[in-house]
C-alpha positions in Angstrom: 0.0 0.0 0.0 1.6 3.7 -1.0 0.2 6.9 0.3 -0.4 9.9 -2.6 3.4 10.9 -3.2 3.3 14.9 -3.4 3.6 14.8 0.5 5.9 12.6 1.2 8.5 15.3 1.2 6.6 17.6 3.5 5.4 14.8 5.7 9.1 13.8 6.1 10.3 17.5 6.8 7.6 17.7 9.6 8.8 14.0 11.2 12.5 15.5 11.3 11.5 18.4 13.2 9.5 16.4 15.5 12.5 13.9 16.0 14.4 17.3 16.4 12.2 18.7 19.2 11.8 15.6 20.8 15.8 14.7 21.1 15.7 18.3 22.8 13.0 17.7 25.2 14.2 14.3 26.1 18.0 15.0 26.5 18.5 18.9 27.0 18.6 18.1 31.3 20.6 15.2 31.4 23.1 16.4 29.0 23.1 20.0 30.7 22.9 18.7 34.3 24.4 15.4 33.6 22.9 11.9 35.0 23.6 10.2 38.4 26.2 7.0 37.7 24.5 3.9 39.0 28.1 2.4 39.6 29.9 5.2 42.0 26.9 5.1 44.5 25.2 2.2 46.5 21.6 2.5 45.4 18.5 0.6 46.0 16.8 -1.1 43.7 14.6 1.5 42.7 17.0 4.0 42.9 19.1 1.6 39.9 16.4 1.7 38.0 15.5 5.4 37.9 19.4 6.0 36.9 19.4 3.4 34.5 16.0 4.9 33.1 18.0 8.5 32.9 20.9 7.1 31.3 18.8 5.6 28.8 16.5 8.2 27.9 19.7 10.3 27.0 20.2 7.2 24.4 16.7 7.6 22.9 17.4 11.3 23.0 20.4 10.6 20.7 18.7 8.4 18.5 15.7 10.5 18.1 18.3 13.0 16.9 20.3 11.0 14.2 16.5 10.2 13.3 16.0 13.5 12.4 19.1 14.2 10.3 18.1 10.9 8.4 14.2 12.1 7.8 15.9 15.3 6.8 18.1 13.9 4.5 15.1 12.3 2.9 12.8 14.8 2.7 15.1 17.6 1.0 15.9 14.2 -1.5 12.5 13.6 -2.1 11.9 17.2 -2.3 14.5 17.6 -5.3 12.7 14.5 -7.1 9.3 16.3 -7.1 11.0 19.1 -8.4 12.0 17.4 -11.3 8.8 15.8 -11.7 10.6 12.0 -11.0 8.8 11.3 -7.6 7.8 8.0 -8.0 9.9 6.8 -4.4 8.4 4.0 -2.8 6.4 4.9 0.7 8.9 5.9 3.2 8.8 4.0 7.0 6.7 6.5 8.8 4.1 6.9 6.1 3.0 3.0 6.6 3.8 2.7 10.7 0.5 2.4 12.5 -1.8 3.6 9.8 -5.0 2.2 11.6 -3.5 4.4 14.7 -3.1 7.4 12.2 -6.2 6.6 10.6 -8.3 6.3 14.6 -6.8 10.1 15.1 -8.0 11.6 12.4 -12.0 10.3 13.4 -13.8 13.6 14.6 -15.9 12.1 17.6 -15.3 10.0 20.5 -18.3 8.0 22.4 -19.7 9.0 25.7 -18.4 6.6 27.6 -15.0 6.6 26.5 -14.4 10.5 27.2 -15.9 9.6 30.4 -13.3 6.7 31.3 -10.6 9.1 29.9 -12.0 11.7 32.4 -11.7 9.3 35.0 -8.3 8.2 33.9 -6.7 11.9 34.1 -8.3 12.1 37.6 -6.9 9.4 39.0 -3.5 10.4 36.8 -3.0 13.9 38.3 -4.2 12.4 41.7 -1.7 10.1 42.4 1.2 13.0 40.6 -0.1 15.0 43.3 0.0 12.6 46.0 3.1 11.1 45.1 5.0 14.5 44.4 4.1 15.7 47.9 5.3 12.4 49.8 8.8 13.1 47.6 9.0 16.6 48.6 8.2 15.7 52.2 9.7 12.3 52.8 11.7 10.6 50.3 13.6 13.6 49.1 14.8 15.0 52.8 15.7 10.8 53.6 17.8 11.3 50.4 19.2 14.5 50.9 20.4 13.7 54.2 21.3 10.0 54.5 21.9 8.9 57.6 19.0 10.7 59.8 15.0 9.5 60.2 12.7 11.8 59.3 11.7 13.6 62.7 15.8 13.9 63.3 15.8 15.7 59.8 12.3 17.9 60.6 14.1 18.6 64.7 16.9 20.0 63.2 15.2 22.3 60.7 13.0 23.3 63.5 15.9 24.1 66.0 17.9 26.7 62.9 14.3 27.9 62.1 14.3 27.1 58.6 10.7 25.1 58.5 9.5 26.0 55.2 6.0 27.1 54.0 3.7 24.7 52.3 1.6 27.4 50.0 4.0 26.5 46.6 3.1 23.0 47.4 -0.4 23.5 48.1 -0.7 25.2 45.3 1.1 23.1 43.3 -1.5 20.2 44.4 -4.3 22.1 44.0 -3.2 22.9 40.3 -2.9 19.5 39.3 -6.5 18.8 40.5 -7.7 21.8 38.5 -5.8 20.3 35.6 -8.1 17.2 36.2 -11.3 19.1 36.3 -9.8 21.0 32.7 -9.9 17.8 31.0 -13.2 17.0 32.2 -14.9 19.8 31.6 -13.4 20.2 27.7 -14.1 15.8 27.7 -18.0 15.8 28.8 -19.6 19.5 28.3 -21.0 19.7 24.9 -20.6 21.3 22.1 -17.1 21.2 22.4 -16.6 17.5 23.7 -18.8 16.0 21.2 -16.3 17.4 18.3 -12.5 16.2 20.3 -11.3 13.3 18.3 -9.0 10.8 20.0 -6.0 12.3 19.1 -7.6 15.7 20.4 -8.3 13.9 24.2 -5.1 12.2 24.1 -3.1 15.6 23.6 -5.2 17.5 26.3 -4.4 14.7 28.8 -0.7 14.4 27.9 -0.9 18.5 29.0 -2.5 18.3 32.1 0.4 15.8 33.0 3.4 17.8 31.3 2.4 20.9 32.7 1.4 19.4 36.4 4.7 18.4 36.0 6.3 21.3 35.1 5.1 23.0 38.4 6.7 19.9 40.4 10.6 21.6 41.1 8.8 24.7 41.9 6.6 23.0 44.5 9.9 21.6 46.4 12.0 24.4 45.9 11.4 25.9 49.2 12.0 22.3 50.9 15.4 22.0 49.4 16.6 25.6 50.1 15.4 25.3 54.0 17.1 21.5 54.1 20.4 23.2 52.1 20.2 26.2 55.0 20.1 23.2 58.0 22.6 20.7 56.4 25.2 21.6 54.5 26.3 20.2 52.0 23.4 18.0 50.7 23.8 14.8 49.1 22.5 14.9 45.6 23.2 11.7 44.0 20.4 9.7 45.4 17.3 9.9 42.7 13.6 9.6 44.4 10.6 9.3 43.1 11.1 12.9 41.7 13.2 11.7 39.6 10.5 9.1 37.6 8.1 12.4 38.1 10.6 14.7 35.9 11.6 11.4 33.5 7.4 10.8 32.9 7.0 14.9 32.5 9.7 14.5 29.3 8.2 11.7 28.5 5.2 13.6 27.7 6.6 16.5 26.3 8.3 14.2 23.5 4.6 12.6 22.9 2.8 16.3 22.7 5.6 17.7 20.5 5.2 14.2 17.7 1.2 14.8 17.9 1.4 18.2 17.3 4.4 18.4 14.8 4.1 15.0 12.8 1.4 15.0 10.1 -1.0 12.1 11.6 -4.2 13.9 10.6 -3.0 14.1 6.9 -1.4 10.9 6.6 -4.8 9.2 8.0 -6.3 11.2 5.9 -4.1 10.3 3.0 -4.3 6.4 3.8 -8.5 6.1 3.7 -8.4 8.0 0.4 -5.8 5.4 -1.1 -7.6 2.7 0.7 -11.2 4.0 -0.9 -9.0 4.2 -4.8 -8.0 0.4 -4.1 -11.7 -1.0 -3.1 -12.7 0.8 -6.7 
């Protein structure tokens, strides 16, 4: 099965500059801050496996980026064909991966039910970032910051230099992430607008409630660590929490919204059910 060939070139322009974007997203922290080395430090197992996730995210990140200098390389060759009126290249990879996925996002409506289960899927999503960031800003993250002391050691000796910290950034932060929920709903089950999201349409808004709930997660624990960097000095900051998988699932997400917004899905489904109707003539 080929797709119509006079945007091929265009369609493999916008797939580089999504693989570009996305190797930016994905890598831009971990090469700029570097990643913690799994064999200088005695972690738990968890604690392996977030820096083994960082390490290899920076790999995806890489190969997301030779990615794009190859579906660069091909679209400005393909580009040069149709300008000489000899495009007649076979369907490049992307124009044939998942095309009854490309085809599903380009559908204007989704049921009822399922924007209500997606509803109900964000909810619980932005409840349990919410819940879990606040037990990492609270509990995991001073335990891992300052090895060697329980909790209510860590929290006595914060109390006794006066640097307890406020909670409003936190709150707020909380509170933010539930509004996020009620967002998606609202846009998911209030007609007229709900009736016309497709499933690519829900899928983006949800990816954004996370990314940008996640966004708002350093800021909601900057106050912690600056009150536990004023108590103990200096801070051990080679032991990854759960704050760690929070910020690897927020670039996670911004690689996703950047492909559905950048990559051409809508017009290569679109593309695909018109060659599919010209083969059932």
């Amino acid at each position: 099965m080929t797709l119509p060939a006079k945007a091929t070139a265009s369609d493999l322009a916008r797939f580089a500059v999504a693989f570009f974007f996305s190797a930016i997203v994905l890598g831009f922290d971990e090469v700029l801050w570097g990643f913690p080395d799994p064999f200088s430090t005695d972690y738990s197992p968890f604690q392996l496996s977030l820096a083994l996730a960082d390490i290899a995210l920076v790999y995806v990140a890489a190969s997301c980026l030779v990615l794009g200098v190859a579906f660069l390389v091909a679209s400005i060759g393909e580009r040069r064909r149709e300008q000489t009126g000899q495009s007649q290249a076979p369907t490049p990879a992307p124009a044939i991966w998942s095309d009854r996925l490309r085809a599903a996002f380009s559908q204007p409506s989704v049921r009822l039910r399922s924007r209500a289960l997606a509803s109900l899927a964000v909810a619980l999503m932005m409840s349990a970032l919410a819940l879990v960031g606040l037990f990492d800003i609270y509990l995991w993250r001073p335990l891992a910051l300052v090895p060697g002391l329980s909790i209510d050691e860590i929290y006595a000796a914060m109390r006794a230099a006066n640097q307890i910290a406020s909670h409003n950034l936190s709150i707020a932060w909380a509170v933010y992430c539930m509004l996020g929920a009620a967002g998606f709903a609202v846009f998911a089950l209030v007609p007229p607008l709900a009736r016309a999201l497709s499933a690519r349409a829900l899928l983006l808004l949800a990816l954004t409630s996370l990314a940008t709930g996640i966004m708002g997660f350093p800021w909601a624990g900057f106050h912690m660590v600056w009150q536990l960097g004023d108590t103990f000095y200096p801070l051990e900051h080679n032991m990854p929490t759960a704050g760690k998988a929070i910020h690897l699932i927020g670039q996670t997400a911004w690689a996703a919204i950047v492909f559905l917004v950048v990559a051409p899905w809508r017009r290569l489904g679109t593309s695909l059910r018109r060659t599919q109707a010209h083969e059932s003539l």
